[in-house]
C-alpha positions in Angstrom: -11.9 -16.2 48.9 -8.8 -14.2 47.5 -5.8 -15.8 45.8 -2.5 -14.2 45.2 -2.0 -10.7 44.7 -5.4 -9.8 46.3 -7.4 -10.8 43.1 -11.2 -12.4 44.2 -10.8 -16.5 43.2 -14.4 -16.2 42.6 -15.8 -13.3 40.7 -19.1 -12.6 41.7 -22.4 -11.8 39.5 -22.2 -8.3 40.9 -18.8 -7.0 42.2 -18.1 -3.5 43.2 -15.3 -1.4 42.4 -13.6 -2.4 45.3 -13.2 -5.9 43.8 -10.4 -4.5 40.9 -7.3 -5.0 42.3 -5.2 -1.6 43.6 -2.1 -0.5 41.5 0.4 -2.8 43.7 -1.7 -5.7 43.1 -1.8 -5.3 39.5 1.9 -4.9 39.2 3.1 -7.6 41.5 0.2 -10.0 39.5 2.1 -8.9 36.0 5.7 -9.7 37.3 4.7 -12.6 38.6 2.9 -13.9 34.8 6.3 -12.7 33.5 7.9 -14.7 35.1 6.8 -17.7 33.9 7.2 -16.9 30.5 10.4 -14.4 30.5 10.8 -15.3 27.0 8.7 -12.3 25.8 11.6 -10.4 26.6 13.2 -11.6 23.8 12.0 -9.2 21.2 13.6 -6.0 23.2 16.2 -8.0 23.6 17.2 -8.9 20.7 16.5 -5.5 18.6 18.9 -3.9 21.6 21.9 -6.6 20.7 21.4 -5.6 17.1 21.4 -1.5 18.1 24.6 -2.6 20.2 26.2 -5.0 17.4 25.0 -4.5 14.3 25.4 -2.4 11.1 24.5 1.2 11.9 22.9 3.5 9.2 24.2 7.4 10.0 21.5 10.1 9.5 24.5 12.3 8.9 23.3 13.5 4.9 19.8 13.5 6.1 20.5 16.1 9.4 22.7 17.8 7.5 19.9 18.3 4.7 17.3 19.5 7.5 19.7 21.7 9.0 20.6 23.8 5.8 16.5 23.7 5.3 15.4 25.2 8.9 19.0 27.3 9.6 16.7 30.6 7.3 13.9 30.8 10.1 14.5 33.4 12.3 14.5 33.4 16.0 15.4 29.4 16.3 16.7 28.6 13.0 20.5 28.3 13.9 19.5 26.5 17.0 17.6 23.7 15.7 20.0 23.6 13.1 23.2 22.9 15.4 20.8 20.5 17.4 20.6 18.3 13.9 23.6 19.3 12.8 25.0 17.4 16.4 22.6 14.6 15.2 25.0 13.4 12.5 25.9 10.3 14.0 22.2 9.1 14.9 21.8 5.4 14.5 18.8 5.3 12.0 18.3 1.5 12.9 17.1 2.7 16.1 13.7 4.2 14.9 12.7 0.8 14.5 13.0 0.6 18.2 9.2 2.5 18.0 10.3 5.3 20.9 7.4 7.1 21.4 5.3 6.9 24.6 3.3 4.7 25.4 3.8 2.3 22.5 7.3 1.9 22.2 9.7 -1.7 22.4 11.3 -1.0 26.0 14.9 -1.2 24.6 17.8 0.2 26.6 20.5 1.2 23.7 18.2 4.3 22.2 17.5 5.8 26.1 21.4 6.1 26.4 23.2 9.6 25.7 25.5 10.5 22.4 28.8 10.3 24.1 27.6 6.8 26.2 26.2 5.2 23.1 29.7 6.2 21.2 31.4 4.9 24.0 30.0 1.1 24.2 29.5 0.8 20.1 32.4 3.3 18.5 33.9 0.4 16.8 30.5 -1.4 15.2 30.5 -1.3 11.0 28.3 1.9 10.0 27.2 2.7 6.7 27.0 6.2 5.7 25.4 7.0 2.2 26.2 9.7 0.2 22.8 10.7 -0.6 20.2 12.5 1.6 17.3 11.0 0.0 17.8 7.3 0.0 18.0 7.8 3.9 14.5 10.1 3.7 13.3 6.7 1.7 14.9 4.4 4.6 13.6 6.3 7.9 9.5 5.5 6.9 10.6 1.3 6.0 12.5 1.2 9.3 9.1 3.1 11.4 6.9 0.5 9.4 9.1 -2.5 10.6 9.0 -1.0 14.2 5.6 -1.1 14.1 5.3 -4.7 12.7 7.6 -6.0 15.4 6.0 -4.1 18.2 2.5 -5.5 17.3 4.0 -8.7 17.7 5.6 -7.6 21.3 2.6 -6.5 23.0 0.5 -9.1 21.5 2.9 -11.4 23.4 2.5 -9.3 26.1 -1.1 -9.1 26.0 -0.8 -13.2 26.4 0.9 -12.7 29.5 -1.5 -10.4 30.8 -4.4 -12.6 30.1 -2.6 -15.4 31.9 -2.8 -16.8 28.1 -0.5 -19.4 25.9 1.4 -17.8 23.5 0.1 -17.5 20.0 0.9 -15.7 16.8 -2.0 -14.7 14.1 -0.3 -12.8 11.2 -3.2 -11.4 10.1 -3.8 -9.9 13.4 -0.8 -8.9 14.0 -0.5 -6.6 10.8 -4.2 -5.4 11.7 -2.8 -4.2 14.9 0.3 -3.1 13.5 -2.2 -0.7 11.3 -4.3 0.1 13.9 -1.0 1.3 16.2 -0.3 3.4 12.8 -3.8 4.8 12.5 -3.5 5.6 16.3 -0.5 7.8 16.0 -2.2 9.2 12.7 -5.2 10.4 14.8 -3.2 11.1 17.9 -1.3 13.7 16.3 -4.1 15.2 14.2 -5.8 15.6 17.5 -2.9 17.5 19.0 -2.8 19.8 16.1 -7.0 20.2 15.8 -6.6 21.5 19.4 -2.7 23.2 19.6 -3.0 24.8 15.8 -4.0 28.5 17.0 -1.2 28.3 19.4 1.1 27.1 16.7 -0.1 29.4 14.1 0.7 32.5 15.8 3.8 31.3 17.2 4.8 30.3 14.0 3.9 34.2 13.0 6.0 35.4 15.7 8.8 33.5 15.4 8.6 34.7 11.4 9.0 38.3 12.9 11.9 37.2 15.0 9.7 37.6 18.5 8.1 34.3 19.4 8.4 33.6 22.9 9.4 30.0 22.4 9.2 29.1 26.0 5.7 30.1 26.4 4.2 28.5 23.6 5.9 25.2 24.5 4.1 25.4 28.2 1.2 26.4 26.7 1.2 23.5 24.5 2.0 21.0 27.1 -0.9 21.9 29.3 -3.1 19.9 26.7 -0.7 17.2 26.0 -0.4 16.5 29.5 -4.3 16.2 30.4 -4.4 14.0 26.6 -1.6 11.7 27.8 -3.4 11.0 30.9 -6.8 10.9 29.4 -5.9 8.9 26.6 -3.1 6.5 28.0 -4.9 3.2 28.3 -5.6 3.6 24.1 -2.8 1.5 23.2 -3.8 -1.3 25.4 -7.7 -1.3 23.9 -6.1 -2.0 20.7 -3.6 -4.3 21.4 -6.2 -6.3 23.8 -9.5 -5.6 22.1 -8.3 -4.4 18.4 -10.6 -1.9 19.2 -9.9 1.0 16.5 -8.2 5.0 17.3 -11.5 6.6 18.4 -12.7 3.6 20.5 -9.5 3.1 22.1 -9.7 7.0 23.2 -13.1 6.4 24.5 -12.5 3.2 26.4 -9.4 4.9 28.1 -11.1 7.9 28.9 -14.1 6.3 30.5 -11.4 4.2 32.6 -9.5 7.3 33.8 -12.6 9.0 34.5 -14.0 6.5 36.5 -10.4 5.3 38.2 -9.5 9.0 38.5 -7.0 9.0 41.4 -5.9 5.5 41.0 -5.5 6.0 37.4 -3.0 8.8 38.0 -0.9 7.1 40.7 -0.4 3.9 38.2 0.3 6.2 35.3 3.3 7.9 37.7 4.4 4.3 38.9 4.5 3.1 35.2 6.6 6.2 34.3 8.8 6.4 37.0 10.0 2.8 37.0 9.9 3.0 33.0 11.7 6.1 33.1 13.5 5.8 36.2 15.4 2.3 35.9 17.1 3.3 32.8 19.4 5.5 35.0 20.6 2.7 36.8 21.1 0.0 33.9 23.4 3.2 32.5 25.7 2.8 35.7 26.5 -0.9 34.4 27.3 -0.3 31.2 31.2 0.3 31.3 32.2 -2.9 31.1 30.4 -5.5 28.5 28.7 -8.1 30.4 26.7 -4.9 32.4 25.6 -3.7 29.0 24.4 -7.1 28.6 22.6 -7.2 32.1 21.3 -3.9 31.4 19.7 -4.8 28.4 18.4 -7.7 29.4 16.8 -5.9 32.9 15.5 -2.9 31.0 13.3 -5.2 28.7 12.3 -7.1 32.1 11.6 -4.5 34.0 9.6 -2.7 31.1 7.9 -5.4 29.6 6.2 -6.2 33.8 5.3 -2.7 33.7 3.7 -2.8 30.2 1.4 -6.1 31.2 0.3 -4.7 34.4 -0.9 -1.6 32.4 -3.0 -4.2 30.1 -3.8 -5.9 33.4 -4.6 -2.3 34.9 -6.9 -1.2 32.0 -8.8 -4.8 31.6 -9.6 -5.2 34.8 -11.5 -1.4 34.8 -12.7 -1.7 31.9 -14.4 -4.4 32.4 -16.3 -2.8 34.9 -17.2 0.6 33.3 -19.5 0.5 30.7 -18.9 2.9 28.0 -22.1 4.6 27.6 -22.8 5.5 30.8 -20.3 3.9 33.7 -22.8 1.2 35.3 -20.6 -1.6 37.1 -20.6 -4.8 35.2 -19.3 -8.0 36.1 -15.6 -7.8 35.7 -14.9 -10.8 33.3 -18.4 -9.9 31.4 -16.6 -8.3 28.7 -13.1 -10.3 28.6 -14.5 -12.6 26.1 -16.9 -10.6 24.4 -17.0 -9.4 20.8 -15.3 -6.1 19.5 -19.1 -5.1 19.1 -20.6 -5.9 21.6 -17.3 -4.2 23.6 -17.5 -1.3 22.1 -21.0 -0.8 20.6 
């Protein structure tokens, strides 16, 4: 007997891979969880009216610091100097916002362009200090609070994946909030283990004035590409199972590997309605109350999106083990152990 959104009432002892819902499914089952509790929304929400309303903090001395530091390398010196130099204006309030993929708060304000975000917040109170450094000493306390804020997000997401009350544990949210951190830490140290010959001798031609910048950059997105795909399901094994960097990688990977295809066509659906609707919510922002509806719809719309992910990965995970992909029962592991999940 199947219930609503072609999810098994019963689960059996034994089911088959056919029994995990297909991509539609999943996402039509997270909307729907949404929206009986569309107050996890808030938390976008509310860190978009203050990126709309609030004080701003320029990164004018900061840019203009970076620029006079990089504008000596030759080749693309002066050009990613003018691009920082054109960054003088940057909200710094808005790194708290956590904008990097995959584990970012869905707000609306940071996705708009310079001369749009001038346009709907030009008259806001900004402070602008006079000294490079105290903003070098702000940026890392405004990433940390982005981090502590979008712990407590996707846990409340999580809960709405899990068809779950909300609850908050402080403890666990700072562990996740260190285990996002770590993530990143190992994400990016993972990149560089396998991009660092690449980057070395670009770095030595673009010292000689003849690095083909172009080249490099496609050469170094070939591995980011197959990582992000690999490794996109990491977030939500640490979020859900406060599973730690490397067995977040490994529990994502065995899910992608085993869900190749499917895996693929949910990634592109999560990334084209993540990345796509933002284009539209821009069309309403010229008068204020469609600022207000696109804020409002963007953290909807992403915050579905980012539960049926949870929802995607759970459901397959639970039927992969991680040593070697036997089918398990699908809710065997939903309320097991971090060690026994994960070995």
């Amino acid at each position: 007997m199947r219930g609503m959104w072609n999810r098994p009432d019963n689960v059996r002892s034994e089911p088959q891979r056919q029994d995990v819902p297909g991509v539609v499914d999943t996402i039509g089952l997270a909307y729907t969880r949404l929206l009986a509790r569309p107050w996890v929304v808030l938390g976008p929400v509310l860190l978009d009216l203050y990126l709309w309303l609030g004080l701003k903090i320029t990164a004018g001395p900061l840019v203009l610091k970076l620029a006079d530091i990089v504008r000596p390398v030759k080749t693309v010196g002066n050009s990613a100097a003018d691009f920082l130099e054109g960054q003088e204006q940057f909200n710094l309030a808005e790194l708290a916002s956590m904008q990097l993929i995959t584990v970012r708060m869905p707000t609306f304000l940071p996705l708009l362009v310079t001369e749009q975000s001038v346009r709907i917040s030009s008259w806001k109170p900004a402070w602008e200090s006079g000294s490079w450094w105290l903003l070098a000493l702000i940026v890392p306390l405004l990433l940390l609070a982005g981090y502590a804020i979008g712990a407590i997000y996707l846990q409340s997401v999580g809960h709405v994946a899990r068809d779950l009350p909300l609850s908050f544990d402080l403890r666990r949210t700072f562990g996740t909030a260190l285990d996002l951190l770590l993530w990143l830490i190992a994400s990016i140290g993972l990149f560089l283990l396998i991009a660092w010959p690449v980057l070395v001798l670009q770095g030595g031609l673009i010292w000689y004035g003849t690095g083909i910048v172009e080249l490099f950059i496609l050469l170094l997105l070939i591995p980011a590409g197959i990582g992000f795909v690999l490794f996109f399901f990491s977030v939500f094994a640490i979020v859900l199972d406060g599973a730690t960097a490397i067995q977040a990688y490994r529990s994502s990977y065995r899910v992608v590997r085993a869900y190749g295809w499917q895996s693929i066509v949910f990634i592109v659906s999560f990334m084209v309605v993540t990345g796509g609707f933002p284009f539209f919510w821009r069309l309403l922002i010229d008068v204020p109350p469609g600022t207000l509806i696109a804020i409002i719809g963007n953290a909807f719309v992403s915050t579905g999106m980012i539960a049926a992910g949870m929802i995607y990965y759970e459901d397959r995970a639970a039927t992969v083990e991680l040593g070697d992909l036997v089918p398990a029962p699908i809710d065997s592991r939903r309320h097991a152990t971090k060690e026994q999940r994960f070995g």
